[in-house]
C-alpha positions in Angstrom: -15.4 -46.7 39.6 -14.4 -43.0 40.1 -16.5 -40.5 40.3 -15.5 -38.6 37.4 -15.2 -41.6 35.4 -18.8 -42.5 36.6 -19.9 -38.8 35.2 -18.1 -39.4 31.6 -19.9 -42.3 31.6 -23.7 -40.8 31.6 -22.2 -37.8 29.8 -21.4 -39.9 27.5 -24.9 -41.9 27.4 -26.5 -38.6 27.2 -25.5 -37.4 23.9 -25.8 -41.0 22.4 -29.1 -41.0 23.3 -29.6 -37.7 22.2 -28.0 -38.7 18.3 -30.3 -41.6 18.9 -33.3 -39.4 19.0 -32.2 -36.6 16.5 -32.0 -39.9 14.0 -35.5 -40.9 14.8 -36.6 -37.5 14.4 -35.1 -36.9 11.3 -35.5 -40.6 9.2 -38.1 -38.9 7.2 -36.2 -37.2 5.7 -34.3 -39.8 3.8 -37.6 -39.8 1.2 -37.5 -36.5 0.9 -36.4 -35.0 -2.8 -34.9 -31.8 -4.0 -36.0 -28.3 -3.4 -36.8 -26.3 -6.6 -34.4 -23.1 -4.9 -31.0 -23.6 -5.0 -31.1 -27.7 -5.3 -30.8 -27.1 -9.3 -28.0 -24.6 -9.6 -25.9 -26.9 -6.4 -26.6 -30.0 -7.9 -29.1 -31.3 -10.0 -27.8 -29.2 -12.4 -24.6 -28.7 -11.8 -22.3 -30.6 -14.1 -18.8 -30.2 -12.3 -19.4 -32.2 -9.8 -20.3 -35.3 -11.9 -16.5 -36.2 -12.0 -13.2 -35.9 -10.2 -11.1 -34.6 -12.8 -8.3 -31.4 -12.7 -10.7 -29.1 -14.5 -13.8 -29.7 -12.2 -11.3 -29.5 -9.0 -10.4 -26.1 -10.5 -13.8 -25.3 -10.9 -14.5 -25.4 -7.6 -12.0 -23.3 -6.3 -11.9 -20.6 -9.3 -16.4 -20.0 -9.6 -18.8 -19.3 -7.1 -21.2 -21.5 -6.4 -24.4 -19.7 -6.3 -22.6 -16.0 -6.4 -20.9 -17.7 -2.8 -16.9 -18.5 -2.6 -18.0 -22.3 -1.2 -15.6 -24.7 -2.7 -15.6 -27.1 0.0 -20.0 -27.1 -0.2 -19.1 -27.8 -4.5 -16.2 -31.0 -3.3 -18.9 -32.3 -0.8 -21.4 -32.5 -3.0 -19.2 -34.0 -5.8 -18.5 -36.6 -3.3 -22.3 -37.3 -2.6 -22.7 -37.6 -6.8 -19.9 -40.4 -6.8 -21.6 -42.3 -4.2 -25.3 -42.2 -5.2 -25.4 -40.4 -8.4 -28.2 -37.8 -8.1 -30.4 -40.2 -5.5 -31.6 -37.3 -3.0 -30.9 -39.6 0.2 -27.6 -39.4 -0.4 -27.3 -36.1 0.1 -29.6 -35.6 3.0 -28.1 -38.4 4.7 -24.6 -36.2 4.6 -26.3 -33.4 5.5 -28.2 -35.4 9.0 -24.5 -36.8 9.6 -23.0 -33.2 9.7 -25.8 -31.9 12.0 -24.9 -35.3 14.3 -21.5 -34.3 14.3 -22.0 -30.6 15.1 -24.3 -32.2 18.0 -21.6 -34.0 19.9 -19.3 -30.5 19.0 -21.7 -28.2 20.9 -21.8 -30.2 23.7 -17.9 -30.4 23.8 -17.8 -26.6 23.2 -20.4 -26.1 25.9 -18.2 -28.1 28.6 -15.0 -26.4 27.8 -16.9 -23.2 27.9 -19.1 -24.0 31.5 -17.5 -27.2 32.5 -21.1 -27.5 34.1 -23.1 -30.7 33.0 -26.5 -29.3 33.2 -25.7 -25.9 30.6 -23.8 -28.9 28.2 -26.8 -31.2 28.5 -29.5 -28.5 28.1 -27.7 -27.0 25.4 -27.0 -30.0 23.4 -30.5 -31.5 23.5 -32.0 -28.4 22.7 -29.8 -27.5 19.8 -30.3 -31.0 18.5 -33.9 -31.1 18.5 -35.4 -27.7 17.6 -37.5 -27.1 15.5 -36.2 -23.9 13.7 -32.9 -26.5 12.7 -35.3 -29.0 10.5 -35.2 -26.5 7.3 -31.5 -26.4 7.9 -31.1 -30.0 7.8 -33.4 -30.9 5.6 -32.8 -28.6 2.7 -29.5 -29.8 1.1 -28.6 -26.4 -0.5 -27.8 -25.1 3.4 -24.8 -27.8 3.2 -22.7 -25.0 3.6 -24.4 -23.9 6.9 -24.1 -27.2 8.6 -20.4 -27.5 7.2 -19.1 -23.9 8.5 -20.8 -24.7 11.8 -18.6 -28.0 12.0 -15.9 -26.3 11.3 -16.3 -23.0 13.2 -17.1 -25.1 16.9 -14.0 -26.9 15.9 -12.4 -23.8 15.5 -13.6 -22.6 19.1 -12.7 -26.1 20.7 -9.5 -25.7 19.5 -9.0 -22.0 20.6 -10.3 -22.7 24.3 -7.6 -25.5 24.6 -5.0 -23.2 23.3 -6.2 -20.5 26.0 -6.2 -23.4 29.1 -2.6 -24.9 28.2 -0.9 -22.3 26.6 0.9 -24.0 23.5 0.7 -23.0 20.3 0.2 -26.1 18.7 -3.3 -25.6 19.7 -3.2 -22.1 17.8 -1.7 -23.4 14.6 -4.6 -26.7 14.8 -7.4 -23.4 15.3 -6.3 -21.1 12.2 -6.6 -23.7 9.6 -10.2 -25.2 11.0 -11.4 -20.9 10.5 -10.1 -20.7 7.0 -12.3 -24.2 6.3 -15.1 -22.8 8.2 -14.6 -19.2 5.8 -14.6 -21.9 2.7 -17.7 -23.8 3.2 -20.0 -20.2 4.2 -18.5 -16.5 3.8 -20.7 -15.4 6.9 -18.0 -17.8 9.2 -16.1 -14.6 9.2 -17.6 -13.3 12.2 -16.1 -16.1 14.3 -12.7 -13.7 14.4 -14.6 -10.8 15.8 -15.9 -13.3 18.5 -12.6 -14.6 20.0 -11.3 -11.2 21.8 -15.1 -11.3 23.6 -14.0 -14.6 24.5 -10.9 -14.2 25.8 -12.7 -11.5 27.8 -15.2 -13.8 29.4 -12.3 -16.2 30.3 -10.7 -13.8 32.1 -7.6 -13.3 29.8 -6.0 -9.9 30.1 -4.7 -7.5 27.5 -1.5 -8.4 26.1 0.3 -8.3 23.4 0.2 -12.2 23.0 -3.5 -11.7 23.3 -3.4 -9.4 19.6 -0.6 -11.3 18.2 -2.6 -14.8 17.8 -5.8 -12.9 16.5 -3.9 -11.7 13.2 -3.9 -15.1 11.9 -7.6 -15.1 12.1 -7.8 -11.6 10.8 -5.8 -11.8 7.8 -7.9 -15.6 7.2 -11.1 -13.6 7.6 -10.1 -10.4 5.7 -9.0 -12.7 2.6 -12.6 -14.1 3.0 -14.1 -10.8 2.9 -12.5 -10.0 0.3 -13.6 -13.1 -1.9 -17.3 -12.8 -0.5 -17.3 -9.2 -2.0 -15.8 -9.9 -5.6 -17.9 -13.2 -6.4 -21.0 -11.5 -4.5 -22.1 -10.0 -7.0 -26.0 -9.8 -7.0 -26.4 -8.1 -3.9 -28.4 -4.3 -4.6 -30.7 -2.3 -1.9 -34.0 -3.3 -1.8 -37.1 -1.2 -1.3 -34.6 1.8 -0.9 -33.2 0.6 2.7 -31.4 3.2 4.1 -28.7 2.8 6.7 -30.9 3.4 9.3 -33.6 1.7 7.9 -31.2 -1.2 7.9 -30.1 -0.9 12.1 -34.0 -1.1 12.8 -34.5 -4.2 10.4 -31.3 -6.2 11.3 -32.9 -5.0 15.4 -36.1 -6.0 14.4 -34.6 -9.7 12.9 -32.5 -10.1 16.0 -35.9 -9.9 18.2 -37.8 -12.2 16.3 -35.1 -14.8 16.6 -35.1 -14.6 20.5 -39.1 -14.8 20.3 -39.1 -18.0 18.0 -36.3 -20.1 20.4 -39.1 -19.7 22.8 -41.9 -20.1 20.7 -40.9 -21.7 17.6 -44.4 -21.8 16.0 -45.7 -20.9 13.3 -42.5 -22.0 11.5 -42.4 -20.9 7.9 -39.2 -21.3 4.9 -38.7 -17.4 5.1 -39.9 -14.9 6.7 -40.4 -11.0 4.8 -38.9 -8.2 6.0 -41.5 -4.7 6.0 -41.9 -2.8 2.6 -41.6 0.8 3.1 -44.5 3.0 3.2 -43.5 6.3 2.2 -41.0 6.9 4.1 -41.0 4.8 7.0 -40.9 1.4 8.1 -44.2 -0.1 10.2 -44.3 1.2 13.8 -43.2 -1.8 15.4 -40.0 -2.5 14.0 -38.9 0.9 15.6 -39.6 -0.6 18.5 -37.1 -3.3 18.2 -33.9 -1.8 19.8 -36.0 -0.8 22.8 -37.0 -5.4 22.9 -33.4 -5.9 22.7 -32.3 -3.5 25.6 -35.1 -4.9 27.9 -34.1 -7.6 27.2 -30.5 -7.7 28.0 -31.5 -5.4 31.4 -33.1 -8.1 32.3 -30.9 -10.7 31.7 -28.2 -8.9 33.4 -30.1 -8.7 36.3 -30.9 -12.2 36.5 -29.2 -14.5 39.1 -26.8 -15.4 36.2 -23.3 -15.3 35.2 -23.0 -12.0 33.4 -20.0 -13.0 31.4 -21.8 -15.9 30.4 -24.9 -13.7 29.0 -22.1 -11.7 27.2 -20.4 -14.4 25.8 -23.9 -15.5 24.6 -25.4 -12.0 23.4 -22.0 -12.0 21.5 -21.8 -15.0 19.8 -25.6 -14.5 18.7 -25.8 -11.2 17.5 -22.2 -11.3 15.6 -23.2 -14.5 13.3 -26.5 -13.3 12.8 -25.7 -9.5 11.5 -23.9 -10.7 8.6 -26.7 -12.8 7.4 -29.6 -9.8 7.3 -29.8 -7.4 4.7 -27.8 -4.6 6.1 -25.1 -6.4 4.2 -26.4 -8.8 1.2 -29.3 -8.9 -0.9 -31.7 -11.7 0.7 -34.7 -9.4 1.9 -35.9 -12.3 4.4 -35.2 -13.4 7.6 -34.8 -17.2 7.6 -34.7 -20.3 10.4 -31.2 -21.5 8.6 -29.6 -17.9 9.7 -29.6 -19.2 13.2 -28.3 -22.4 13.3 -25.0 -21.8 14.6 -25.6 -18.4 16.5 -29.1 -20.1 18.4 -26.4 -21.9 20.4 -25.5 -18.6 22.0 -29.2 -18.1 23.0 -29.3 -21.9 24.1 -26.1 -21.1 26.6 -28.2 -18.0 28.5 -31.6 -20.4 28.5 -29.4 -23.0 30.1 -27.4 -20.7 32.6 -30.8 -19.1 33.6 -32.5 -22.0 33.8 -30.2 -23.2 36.2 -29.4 -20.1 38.1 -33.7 -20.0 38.7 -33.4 -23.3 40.2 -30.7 -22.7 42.2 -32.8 -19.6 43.7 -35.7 -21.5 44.1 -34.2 -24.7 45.8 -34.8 -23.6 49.6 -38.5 -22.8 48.5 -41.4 -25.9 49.0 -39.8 -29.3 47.0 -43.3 -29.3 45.0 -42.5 -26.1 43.3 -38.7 -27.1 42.8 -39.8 -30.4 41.6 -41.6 -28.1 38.8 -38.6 -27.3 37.0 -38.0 -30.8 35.7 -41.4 -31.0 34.6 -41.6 -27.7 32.6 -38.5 -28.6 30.6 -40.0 -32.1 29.9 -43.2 -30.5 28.5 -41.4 -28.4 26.6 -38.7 -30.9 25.3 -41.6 -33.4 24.2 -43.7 -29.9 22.6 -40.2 -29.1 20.2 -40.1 -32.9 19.3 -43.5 -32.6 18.0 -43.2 -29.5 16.5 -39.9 -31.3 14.6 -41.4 -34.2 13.5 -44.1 -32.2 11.8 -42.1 -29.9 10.2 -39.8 -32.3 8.6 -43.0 -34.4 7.7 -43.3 -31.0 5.6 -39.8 -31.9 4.2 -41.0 -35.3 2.7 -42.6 -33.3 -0.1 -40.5 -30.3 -0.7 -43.2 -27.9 -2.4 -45.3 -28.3 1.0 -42.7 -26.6 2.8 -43.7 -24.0 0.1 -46.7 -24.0 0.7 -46.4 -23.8 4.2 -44.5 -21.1 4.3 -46.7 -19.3 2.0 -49.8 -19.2 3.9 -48.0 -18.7 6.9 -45.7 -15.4 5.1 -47.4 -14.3 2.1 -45.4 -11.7 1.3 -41.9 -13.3 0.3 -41.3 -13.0 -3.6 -39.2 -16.4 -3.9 -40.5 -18.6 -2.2 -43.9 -18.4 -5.1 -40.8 -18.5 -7.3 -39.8 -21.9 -6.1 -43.6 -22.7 -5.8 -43.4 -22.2 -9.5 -40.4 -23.7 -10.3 -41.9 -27.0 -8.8 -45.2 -26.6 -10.7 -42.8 -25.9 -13.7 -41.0 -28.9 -13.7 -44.4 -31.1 -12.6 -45.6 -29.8 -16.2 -48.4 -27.6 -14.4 -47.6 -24.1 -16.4 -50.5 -22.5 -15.7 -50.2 -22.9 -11.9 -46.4 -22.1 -12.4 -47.4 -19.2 -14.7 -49.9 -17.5 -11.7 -46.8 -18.1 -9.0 -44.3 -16.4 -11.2 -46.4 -13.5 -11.7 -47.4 -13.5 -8.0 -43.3 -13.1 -7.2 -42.9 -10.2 -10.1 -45.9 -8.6 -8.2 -44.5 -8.9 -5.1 -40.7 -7.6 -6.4 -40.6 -6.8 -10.2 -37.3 -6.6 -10.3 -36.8 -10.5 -9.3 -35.0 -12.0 -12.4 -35.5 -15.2 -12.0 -39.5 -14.5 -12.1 -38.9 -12.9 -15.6 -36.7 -15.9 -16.8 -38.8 -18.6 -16.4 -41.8 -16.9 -17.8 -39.6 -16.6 -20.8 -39.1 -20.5 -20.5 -43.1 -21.4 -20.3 -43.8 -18.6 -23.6 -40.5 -20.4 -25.5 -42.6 -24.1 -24.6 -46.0 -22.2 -25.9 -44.3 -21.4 -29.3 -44.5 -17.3 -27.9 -40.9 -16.7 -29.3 -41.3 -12.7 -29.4 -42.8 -13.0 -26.2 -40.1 -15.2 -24.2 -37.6 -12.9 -25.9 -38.6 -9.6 -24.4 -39.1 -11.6 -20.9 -35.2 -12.8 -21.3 -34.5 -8.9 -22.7 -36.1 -8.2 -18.8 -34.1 -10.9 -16.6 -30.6 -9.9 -18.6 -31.4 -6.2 -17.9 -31.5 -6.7 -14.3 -28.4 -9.7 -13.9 -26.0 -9.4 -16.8 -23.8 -12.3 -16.0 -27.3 -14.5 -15.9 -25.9 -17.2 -18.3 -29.3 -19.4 -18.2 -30.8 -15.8 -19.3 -29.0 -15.7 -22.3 -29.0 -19.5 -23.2 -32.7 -19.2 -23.4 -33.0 -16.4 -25.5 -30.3 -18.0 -27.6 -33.0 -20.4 -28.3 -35.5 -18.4 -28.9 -34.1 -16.7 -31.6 -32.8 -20.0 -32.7 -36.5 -21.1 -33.2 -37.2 -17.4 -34.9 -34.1 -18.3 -37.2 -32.3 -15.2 -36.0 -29.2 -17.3 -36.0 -26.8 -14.3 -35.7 -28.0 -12.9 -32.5 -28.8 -16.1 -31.3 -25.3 -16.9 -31.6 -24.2 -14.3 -29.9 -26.4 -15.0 -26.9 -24.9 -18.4 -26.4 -21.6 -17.7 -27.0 -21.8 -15.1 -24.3 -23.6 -17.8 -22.1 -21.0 -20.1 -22.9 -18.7 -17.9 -21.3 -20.0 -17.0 -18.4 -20.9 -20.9 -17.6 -18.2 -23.3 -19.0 -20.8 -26.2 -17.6 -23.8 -24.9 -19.0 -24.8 -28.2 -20.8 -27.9 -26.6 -23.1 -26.1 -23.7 -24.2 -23.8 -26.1 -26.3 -26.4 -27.8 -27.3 -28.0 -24.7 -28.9 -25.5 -23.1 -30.0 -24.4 -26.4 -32.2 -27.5 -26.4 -33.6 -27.0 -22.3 -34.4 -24.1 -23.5 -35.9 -25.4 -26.4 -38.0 -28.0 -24.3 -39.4 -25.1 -21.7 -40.6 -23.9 -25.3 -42.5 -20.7 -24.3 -39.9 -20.7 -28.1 -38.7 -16.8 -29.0 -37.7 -17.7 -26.3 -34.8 -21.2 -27.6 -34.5 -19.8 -31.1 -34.0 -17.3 -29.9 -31.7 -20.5 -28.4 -29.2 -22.2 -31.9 -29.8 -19.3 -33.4 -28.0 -18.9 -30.7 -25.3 -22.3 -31.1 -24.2 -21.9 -35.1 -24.6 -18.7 -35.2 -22.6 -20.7 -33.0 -19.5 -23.8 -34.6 -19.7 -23.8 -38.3 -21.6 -26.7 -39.1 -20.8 -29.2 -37.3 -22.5 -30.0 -38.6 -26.0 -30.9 -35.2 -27.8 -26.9 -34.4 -27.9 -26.3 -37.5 -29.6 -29.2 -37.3 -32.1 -27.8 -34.1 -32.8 -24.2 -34.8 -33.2 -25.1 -37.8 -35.9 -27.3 -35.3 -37.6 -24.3 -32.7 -37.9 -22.0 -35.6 -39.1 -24.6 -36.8 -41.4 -25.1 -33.5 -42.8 -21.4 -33.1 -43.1 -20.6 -36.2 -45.4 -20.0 -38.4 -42.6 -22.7 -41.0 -42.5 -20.7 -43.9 -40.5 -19.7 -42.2 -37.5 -23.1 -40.6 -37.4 -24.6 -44.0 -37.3 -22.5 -44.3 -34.3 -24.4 -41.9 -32.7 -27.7 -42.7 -33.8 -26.6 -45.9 -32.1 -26.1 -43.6 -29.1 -28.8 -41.9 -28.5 -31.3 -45.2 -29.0 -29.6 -46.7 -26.5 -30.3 -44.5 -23.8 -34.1 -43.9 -25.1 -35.2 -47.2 -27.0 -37.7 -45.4 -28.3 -36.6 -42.5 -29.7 -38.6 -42.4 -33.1 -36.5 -39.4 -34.7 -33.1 -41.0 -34.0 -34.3 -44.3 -35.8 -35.1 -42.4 -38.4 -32.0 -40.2 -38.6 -30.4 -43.6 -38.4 -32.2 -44.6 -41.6 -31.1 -42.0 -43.3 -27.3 -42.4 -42.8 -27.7 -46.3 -43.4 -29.4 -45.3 -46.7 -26.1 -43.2 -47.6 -24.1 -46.0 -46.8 -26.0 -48.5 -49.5 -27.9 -50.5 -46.6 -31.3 -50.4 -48.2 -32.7 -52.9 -45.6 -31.6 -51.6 -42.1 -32.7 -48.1 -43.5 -36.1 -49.7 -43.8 -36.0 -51.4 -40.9 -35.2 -48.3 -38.9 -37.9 -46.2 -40.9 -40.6 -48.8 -40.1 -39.7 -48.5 -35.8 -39.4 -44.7 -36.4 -42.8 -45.1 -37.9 -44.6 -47.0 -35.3 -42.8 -44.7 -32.3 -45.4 -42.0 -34.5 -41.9 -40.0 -36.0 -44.5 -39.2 -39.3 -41.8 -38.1 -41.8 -40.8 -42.1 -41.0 -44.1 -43.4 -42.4 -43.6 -40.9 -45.8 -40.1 -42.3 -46.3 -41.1 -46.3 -45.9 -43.9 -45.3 -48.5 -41.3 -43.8 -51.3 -38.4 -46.4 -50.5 -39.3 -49.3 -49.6 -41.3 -52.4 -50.2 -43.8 -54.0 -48.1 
């Protein structure tokens, strides 16, 4: 056996054992649930990707998902919903097989880069078992983190060959895996302003060959510019940020990232950035820039490959800048941001890990042999501190917790807190969380909004109202927003402005399920019920499982004369809730239109005994016992 065959060999044992561990460390995750931030909107609630049909396809690529151009993220999940419904192992199982996949791609990446074992080992161990990359992993709303980062080391892969052998088959492979990297996350953009650096560390000269093959990835990133800025449309300046507020924030994120590959403990879901105080910023963060220039000082003066600290430096700082808030909204630095550009970081660590022992090896063998055992210590301290925190993950609102005790100061992550107490039933804990965000920011909508919800379920109509009047003031396009005040007023019988609330919601959100619903029951109460009836069935064909929508649609056919396609479904909605005490007696009704005095009693006596009271009045006047 050759030697080089005998080195592909343990290369290739290497990462299999390394996708062997990152499995292990990550199989808790599989009984993990959904995330009350994002998780709604991406899937649980999101009714386009419960089929593969022409409209939904055009969904995708026509409306942002989450205010982000992401239809590759929306097809993935769609494919997820066909093979497991809404199971939530499904989709973190796709999301642990992306992160394998990006495992065995940043160890091929790091190879073509180095060609030097150690640096790929290192690397790709490191990248697959940190603990900053659990949240990323384990959170399925980053899906389109882990699938840009597939795509953009493919990208790169590609690109190196095309630089080595010269043909542009290699070019024309590279382009299309950008514009899929640019489709599953808009921040992939940054990869184009990394090649020319790489060329540069390769050694490629000026030419004009060298500017011709970056315009196909500048016009692909331009065009995805351009998308990110007209669907990006909740972005605003925080706290009153001012440009160079923003350089010593975005300086100030780009240290804290280099201190936590180091030391990546305490972990937490987000992490705040500074509130003004008059106006300046804390003291410290001023002192970022002056961090990041010792910093690379000393790096440069390390016995390490300098192009290989500039390629790194590079491909860290560019796909971390577009992530911070000198650009979009998210006041929060975040462990997801630096997924992709830690493996920058991860390249210098290696290359100076190796250039100290290099320097070291004609010192004592006792102190050589203390290499080795450092990176062991450290390797088995990071899969502790993984394990742990995606033991968090098994219970999504203890990562909120966590995160909260850890960074008190982050408005929505006590939003999601209080989303999860929300749907748990627990409104007074949810209540106290959504007040804590508004406190925190007041002009964070989705605070306002689902205080609205908890005074709508407390019978507080006015109340809910002027919270909706609050989140619609600061997001018009907020369809949910004005879905929910639609039914407030429905319940105040203000039918014409609750009318006009859902039909606005209805167009800003053709999948918007509830806002049907309500505005069919608007509509029935107008006596309009051919356009009732016609909502019934919208909200039946997205969403045919929930038996309110059928209840309601045999009520509005009932009412309009129709009793025997009502009893149809009546028939319906019992089905999918046996004991649904208001549909039995609905069903009564229409059977009594129709001349069936028995099954009308019969379905008035089970409406009864499921405690529907108007059921026990109507057995008393019509039938016998």
């Amino acid at each position: 056996m050759s030697g080089s065959e005998t080195e592909r060999r343990r290369d290739a044992l290497i990462v299999a054992g390394t996708l062997a561990l990152t499995v292990v460390l990550y199989a808790g995750v599989f009984s993990a649930g959904f995330l009350e931030f994002d998780d709604p909107d991406n899937v649980l609630d999101n009714y386009s990707i419960r089929a593969f049909t022409w409209s939904n396809l055009e969904h995708f690529w026509t409306t942002p998902l989450q205010y982000m151009y992401t239809p590759l993220v929306s097809l993935s999940y769609a494919v997820d919903y066909h093979l497991g419904g809404l199971h939530p192992a499904v989709y973190h199982l796709t999301n642990l097989a992306l992160h394998l996949v990006n495992v065995v791609l940043v160890y091929r990446l790091c190879r073509a880069l180095t060609r030097k074992a150690f640096i790929a080992h290192f690397v790709t161990i490191a990248f697959a078992i940190h603990p900053s990359n659990v949240d990323t992993v384990s959170w399925v709303s980053t899906r389109s983190t882990l699938m840009a980062t597939a795509f953009s080391l493919g990208t790169l892969l590609a690109y190196i060959r095309y630089l080595r052998r010269g043909r542009w088959g290699y070019l024309a492979l590279a382009v299309p895996l950008f514009g899929l990297a640019v489709l599953s996350k808009s921040t992939a953009v940054a990869l184009a302003a990394f090649l020319p650096v790489l060329d540069y560390c390769r050694g490629r000269g000026f030419s004009l060959r060298a500017v011709l093959d970056k315009l196909p990835f500048g016009a692909v990133a331009l065009a995805g510019g351009l998308l990110t800025l007209h669907f990006r449309v909740d972005t605003g300046a925080l706290y009153h940020y001012t440009l160079l507020d923003r350089f010593f924030l975005v300086c100030s994120a780009l240290a804290w990232y280099v201190i936590r590959l180091v030391v990546p403990f305490p972990l937490a879901f987000a992490y705040a950035y500074p509130a003004k105080t008059g106006a300046f910023l804390p003291w410290y963060v001023y002192l970022a820039p002056l961090l990041l220039a010792l910093v690379v000082v000393l790096l440069y003066r390390a016995p390490v490959s300098r192009r290989l600290v500039l390629l790194g430096l590079s491909f860290f700082a560019l796909n971390v800048v577009l992530t911070q808030t000198a650009l979009l909204e998210d006041n929060y630095a975040s462990n997801r941001y630096v997924y992709l550009p830690y493996v920058g970081l991860l390249l210098i660590a290696a290359e100076l890990i190796r250039g100290l022992v290099e320097a070291t090896r004609g010192w004592r063998a006792r102190l050589f042999a203390v290499w080795p055992a450092l990176l062991v210590v450290v390797g088995v301290l990071f899969v502790v501190l993984t394990v742990a925190r995606g033991m968090l993950w098994t219970q999504p609102v203890r990562v909120l917790d966590d995160s909260i005790r850890h960074q008190p100061a982050v408005p929505f992550v006590y939003n999601s807190r209080g989303m999860t107490e929300y749907q748990s039933g627990d409104y007074v804990a949810a209540r106290r969380d959504f007040a804590k965000t508004l406190a925190l920011d007041p002009t964070f909508t989705l605070g306002y909004y689902y205080l609205g919800v908890i005074e709508n379920l407390n019978g507080d109509n006015d109340a809910a109202v002027a919270d909706f009047d609050r989140a619609i003031s600061l997001s018009s396009d907020f369809a949910a927003a004005y879905d929910a005040r639609g039914k407030a007023e429905l319940a105040m019988a203000r039918y014409d402005d609750a009318l006009t609330d859902l039909n606005r919601a209805v167009s800003l959100d053709g999948y918007l399920v509830d806002a049907y619903l309500n505005r069919g029951r608007v509509r029935a109460a107008l006596h309009s019920y051919p356009a009732a009836i016609a909502d019934f069935r919208v909200a039946a064909e997205l969403d045919p499982d929930y038996p309110d929508t059928y209840n309601d649609l045999g009520t509005a056919l009932l009412d309009s004369g129709d009793p025997r396609s009502a009893v149809g479904d009546f028939d319906e909605a019992i089905r999918r809730d046996p004991q649904y005490g208001e549909a039995y007696f609905n069903r009564g009704n229409a059977e009594q239109r129709m001349g069936d005095a028995a099954a009308a009693c019969a379905d008035w006596r089970t409406s009864a005994t499921y405690g529907y009271q108007d059921a026990t009045q109507r057995v008393q006047e019509n039938c016998r016992s």
